[in-house]
C-alpha positions in Angstrom: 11.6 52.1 -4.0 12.6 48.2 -3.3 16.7 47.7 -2.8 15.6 43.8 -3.5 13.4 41.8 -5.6 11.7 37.9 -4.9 12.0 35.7 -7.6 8.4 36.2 -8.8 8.4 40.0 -8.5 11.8 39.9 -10.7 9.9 37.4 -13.5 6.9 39.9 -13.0 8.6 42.6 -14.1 11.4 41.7 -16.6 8.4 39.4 -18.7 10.9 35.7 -18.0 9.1 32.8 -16.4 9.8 32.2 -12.9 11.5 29.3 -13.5 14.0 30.5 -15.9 14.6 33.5 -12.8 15.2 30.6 -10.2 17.4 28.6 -12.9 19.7 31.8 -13.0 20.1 31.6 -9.1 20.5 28.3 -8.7 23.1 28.9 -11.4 25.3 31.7 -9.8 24.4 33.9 -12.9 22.6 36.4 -10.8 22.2 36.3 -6.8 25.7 35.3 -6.5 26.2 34.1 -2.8 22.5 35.3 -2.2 20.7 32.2 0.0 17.3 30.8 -0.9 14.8 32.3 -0.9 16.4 35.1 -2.9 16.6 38.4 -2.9 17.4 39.7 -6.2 19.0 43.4 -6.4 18.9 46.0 -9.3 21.9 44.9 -11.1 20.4 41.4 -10.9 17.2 42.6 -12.8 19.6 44.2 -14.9 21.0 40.9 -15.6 17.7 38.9 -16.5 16.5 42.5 -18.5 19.6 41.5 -20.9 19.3 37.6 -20.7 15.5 38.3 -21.8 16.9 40.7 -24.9 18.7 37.7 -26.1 15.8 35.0 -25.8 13.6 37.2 -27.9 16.4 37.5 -30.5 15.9 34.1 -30.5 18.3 32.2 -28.8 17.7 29.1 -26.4 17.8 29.7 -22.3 20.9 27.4 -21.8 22.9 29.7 -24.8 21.5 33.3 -23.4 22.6 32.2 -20.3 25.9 31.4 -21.5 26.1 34.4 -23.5 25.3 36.8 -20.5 27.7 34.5 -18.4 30.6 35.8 -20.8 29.2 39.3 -21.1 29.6 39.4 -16.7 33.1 38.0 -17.3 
């Protein structure tokens, strides 16, 4: 088993673009003090498993990401 994750595999695998993964980094959302390229962990899958769970509800990236922002709070 992986203990980290590239950007693409973590898209891959969670169904996000790759874009949306690297907009999360570049963020601090996930990968938090993590340098580039990144290595995503678990938790940080975790993390875009949820933020994808809230697009599909409907909402746009910018308020997901806000949401799961306040969720990590």
């Amino acid at each position: 088993m992986w203990s980290s994750y590239s950007t693409r595999q973590a898209a891959q695998l969670v169904g996000l673009p790759e874009s949306a993964v690297r907009s999360c980094v570049r963020s601090g959302l996930i990968a938090q003090g993590v340098e580039i390229p990144a290595q995503l962990s678990f938790r940080d899958l975790s993390a875009l498993k949820t933020l994808k769970t809230l697009l599909d509800a409907g909402l746009s990236l910018s308020r997901a990401r806000r949401e799961l922002a306040e969720l990590q709070r």
